[in-house]
C-alpha positions as CSV (number, residue, x, y, z in Angstrom):
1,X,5.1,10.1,6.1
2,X,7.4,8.7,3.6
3,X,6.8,6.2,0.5
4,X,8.0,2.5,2.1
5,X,6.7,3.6,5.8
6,X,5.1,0.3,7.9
7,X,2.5,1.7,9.7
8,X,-0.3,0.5,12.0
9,X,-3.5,1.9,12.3
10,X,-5.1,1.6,15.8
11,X,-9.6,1.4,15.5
12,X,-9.2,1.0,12.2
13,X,-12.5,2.5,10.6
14,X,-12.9,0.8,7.5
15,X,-12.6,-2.9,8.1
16,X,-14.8,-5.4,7.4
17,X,-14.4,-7.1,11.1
18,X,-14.2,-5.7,14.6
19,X,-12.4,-2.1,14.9
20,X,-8.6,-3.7,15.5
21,X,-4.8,-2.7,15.1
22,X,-4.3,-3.0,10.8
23,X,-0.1,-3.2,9.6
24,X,-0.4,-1.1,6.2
25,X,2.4,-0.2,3.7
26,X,2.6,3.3,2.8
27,X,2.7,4.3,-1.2
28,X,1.7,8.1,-1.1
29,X,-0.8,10.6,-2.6
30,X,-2.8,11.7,-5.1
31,X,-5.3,14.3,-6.0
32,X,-8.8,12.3,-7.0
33,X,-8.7,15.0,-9.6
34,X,-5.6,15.8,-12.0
35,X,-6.6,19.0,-12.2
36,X,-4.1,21.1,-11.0
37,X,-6.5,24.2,-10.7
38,X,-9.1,22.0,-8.9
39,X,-9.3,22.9,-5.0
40,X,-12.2,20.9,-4.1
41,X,-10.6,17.8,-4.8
42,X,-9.3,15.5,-1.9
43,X,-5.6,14.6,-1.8
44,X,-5.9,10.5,-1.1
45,X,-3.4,7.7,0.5
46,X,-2.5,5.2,-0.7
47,X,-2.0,2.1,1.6
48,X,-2.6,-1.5,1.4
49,X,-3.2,-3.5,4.3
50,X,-1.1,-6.5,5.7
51,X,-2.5,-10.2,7.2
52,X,-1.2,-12.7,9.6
53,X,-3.6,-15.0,7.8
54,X,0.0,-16.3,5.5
55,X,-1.3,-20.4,5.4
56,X,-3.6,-19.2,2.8
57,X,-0.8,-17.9,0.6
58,X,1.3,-21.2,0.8
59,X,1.4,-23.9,-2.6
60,X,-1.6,-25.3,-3.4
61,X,-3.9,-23.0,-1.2
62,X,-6.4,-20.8,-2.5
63,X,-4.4,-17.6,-2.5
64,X,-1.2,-19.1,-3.2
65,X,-1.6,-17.7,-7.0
66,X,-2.3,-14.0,-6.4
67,X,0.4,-11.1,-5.9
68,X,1.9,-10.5,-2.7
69,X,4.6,-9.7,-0.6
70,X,5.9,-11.8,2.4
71,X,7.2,-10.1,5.3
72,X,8.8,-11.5,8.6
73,X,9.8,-9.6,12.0
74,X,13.8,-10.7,11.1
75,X,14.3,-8.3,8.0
76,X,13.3,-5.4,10.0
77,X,10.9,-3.3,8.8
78,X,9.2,-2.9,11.4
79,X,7.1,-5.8,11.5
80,X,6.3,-8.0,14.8
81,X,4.7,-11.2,13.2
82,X,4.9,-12.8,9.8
83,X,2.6,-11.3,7.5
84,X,1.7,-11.0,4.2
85,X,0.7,-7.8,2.0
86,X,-2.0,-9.0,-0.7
87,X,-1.8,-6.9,-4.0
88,X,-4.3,-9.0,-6.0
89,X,-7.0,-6.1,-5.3
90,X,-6.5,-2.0,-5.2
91,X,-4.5,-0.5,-2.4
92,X,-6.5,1.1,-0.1
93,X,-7.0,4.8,-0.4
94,X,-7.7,7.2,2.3
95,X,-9.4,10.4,2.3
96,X,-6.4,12.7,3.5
97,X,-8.3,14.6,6.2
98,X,-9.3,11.3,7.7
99,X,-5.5,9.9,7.7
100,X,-4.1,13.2,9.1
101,X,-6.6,13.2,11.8
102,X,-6.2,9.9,12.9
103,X,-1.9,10.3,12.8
104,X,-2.4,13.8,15.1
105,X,-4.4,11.1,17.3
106,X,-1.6,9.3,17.7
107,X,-3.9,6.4,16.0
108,X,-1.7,5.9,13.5
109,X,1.8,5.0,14.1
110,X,5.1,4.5,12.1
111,X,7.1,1.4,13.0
112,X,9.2,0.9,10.4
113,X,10.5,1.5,6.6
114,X,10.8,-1.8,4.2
115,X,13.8,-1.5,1.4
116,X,14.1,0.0,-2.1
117,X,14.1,-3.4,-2.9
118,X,10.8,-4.6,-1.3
119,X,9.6,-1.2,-2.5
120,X,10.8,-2.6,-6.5
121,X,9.0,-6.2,-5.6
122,X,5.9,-4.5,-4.6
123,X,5.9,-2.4,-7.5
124,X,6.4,-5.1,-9.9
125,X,3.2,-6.9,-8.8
126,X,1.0,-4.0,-8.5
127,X,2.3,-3.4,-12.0
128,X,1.3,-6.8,-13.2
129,X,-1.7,-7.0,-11.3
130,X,-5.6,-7.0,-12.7
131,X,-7.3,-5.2,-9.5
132,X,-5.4,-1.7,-9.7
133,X,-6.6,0.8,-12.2
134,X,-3.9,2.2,-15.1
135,X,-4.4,5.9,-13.0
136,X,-3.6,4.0,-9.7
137,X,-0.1,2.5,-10.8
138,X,0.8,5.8,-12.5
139,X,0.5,7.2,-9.4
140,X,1.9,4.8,-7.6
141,X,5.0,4.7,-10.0
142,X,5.4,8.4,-10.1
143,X,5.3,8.2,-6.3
144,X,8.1,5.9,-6.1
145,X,10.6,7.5,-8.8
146,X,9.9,11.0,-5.9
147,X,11.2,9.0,-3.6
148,X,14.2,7.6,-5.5
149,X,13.1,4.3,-6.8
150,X,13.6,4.5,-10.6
151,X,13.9,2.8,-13.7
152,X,10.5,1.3,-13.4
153,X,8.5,0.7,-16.4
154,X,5.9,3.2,-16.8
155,X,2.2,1.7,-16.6
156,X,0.4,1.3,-20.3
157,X,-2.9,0.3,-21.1
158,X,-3.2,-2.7,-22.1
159,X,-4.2,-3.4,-25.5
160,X,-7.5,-5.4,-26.0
């Protein structure tokens, strides 16, 4: 799977509802560990989750002023409704034996890849955003300059 992949997620195990089809955007790996001679640790993905749910993100609603990214089936990325990927929380990350085993299942299923550009505008609010940790956007950046996407200002922590 590559950085920018749309992806759905059939029986998806970790929702909050019912077991159901999840739209996620993919942002890559990383080790839990930085230890480079560390074995035990689990390589993770990256992936936050899309909703359909977009009234909540219009002016003057209750989401309206959090990070995200709008998405409609016409720009084609894959996408078959309008949807919305919410950045104001952590991506969601994925044990990488659980994500490999559900993709050989044929549970997981590519259906698109969004643009460099979309790729930037995400990037820009994970990097502004509260809910991601400073380790989570540097990997996150260093994913994206792998894949190309560069000149992206490097993650700091923030000064207190």
């Amino acid at each position: 799977m590559d950085v920018g992949d749309v992806f759905t997620w059939d029986q998806y195990p970790y929702s909050n509802e019912e077991t159901k089809r999840r739209w996620f955007v993919y942002l890559g790996e990383y080790k839990d560990n930085p230890d480079p001679f560390d074995n035990t640790s689990s390589i993770m993905i990256i992936a936050p989750t899309t909703t359909t749910q977009t009234q909540y993100y219009e002016p003057g609603e209750m989401r309206a002023g959090i990070p995200f990214v709008r998405f409609s089936p016409n720009e084609g990325f894959g996408f078959t409704e309008e949807c919305i990927l919410d950045l104001a929380h952590r991506g969601l990350v994925i044990p990488q034996d659980i994500f490999l085993e559900n993709l050989e299942s044929q549970k997981i299923q590519i259906k698109g890849k969004i643009s460099d550009q979309k790729l930037r505008e995400i990037y820009d609010k994970i990097y502004h955003s509260r809910g991601y940790s400073l380790m989570l956007k540097r990997r996150i950046h260093e994913n994206l300059n792998k894949a190309g996407i560069s000149n992206l200002p490097k993650p700091k922590r923030e000064k207190r």
